[in-house]
N, C-alpha and C positions, 0 to 999 in steps of 0.2 A: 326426438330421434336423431340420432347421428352415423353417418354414412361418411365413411373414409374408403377411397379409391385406394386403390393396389394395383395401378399402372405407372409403369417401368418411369415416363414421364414425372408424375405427380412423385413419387420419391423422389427423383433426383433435383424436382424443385425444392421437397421438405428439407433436403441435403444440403440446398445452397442457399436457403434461408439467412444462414448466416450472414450472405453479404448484405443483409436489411437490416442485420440486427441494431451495428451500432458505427455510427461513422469513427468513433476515437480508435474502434476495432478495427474497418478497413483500410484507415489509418497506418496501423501497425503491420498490414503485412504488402504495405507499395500498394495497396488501390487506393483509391478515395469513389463514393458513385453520390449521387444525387437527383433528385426528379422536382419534376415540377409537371402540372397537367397535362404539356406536350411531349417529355423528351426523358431521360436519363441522362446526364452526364457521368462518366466513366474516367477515370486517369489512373495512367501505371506508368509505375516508375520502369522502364524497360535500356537505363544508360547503357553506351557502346552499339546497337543495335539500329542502325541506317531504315530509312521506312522501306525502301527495295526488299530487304532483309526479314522484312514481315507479311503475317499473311492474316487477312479477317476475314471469316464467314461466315455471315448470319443464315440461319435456318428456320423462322418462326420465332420464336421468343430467347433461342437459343445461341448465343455469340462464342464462337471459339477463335484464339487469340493465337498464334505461333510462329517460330522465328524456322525461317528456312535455313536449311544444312549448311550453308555458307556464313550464316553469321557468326559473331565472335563468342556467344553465348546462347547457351537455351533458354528459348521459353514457350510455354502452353498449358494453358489453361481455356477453361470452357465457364461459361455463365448461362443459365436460364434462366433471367428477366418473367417477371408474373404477365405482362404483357407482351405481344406479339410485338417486332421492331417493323417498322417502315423506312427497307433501304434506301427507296429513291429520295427521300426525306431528309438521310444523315451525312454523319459526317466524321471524318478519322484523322487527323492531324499528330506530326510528331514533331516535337520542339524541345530540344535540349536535354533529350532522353526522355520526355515524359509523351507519353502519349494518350491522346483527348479522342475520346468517343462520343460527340452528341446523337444517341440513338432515337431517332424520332420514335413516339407512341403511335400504329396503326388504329384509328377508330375501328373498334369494335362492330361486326354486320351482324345484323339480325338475321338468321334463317328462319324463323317463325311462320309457319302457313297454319292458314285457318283451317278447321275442320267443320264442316255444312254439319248441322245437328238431325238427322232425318225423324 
């Protein structure tokens, strides 16, 4: 049997799928991302654009990216990560227009309670 959601969420991950697809691909359009068991790493080309000048906010698994009204350039964009991020974990660096996101992985919590069998 197969069971596909049709919440607002779950599309807009199948949406962003893409940025898993292929790195030669995130490549091509100024990301680059990368994972390893703890973390994501993240980098965009964002030249001109001072770190004052930017704004990050993670929502659960959801990262949005954007340049405030003062900057020289636009930018914004949004990513949903298949896992939830852990802010107090990460970290956001900008160096010579490129800018580094090590988004820590939140371990996953069990809500699981048992049901007494009567």
């Amino acid at each position: 049997m197969f069971i596909a959601a049709t919440h607002p969420a779950f599309v807009r991950h199948n949406n962003l799928r893409a940025l898993h697809r292929s790195l030669d691909e995130a490549q091509q359009k100024n990301y680059r991302i990368t994972q390893d068991e703890h973390a994501y790493s993240l980098q965009f080309d964002v030249p001109g654009i001072a770190k004052e000048q930017l704004s990050i906010g993670i929502e659960g698994s959801v990262v949005r990216i954007e340049s405030q009204p003062d900057a020289p350039r636009t930018y914004k964009a949004a990513y949903e990560l298949p896992q939830d991020i852990d802010v107090s974990a990460s970290d956001a660096r900008l160096e010579n227009g490129v800018l580094t996101l090590k988004l820590a992985k939140k371990a996953p919590v069990s809500n699981v309670s048992n049901l007494t069998i009567n």
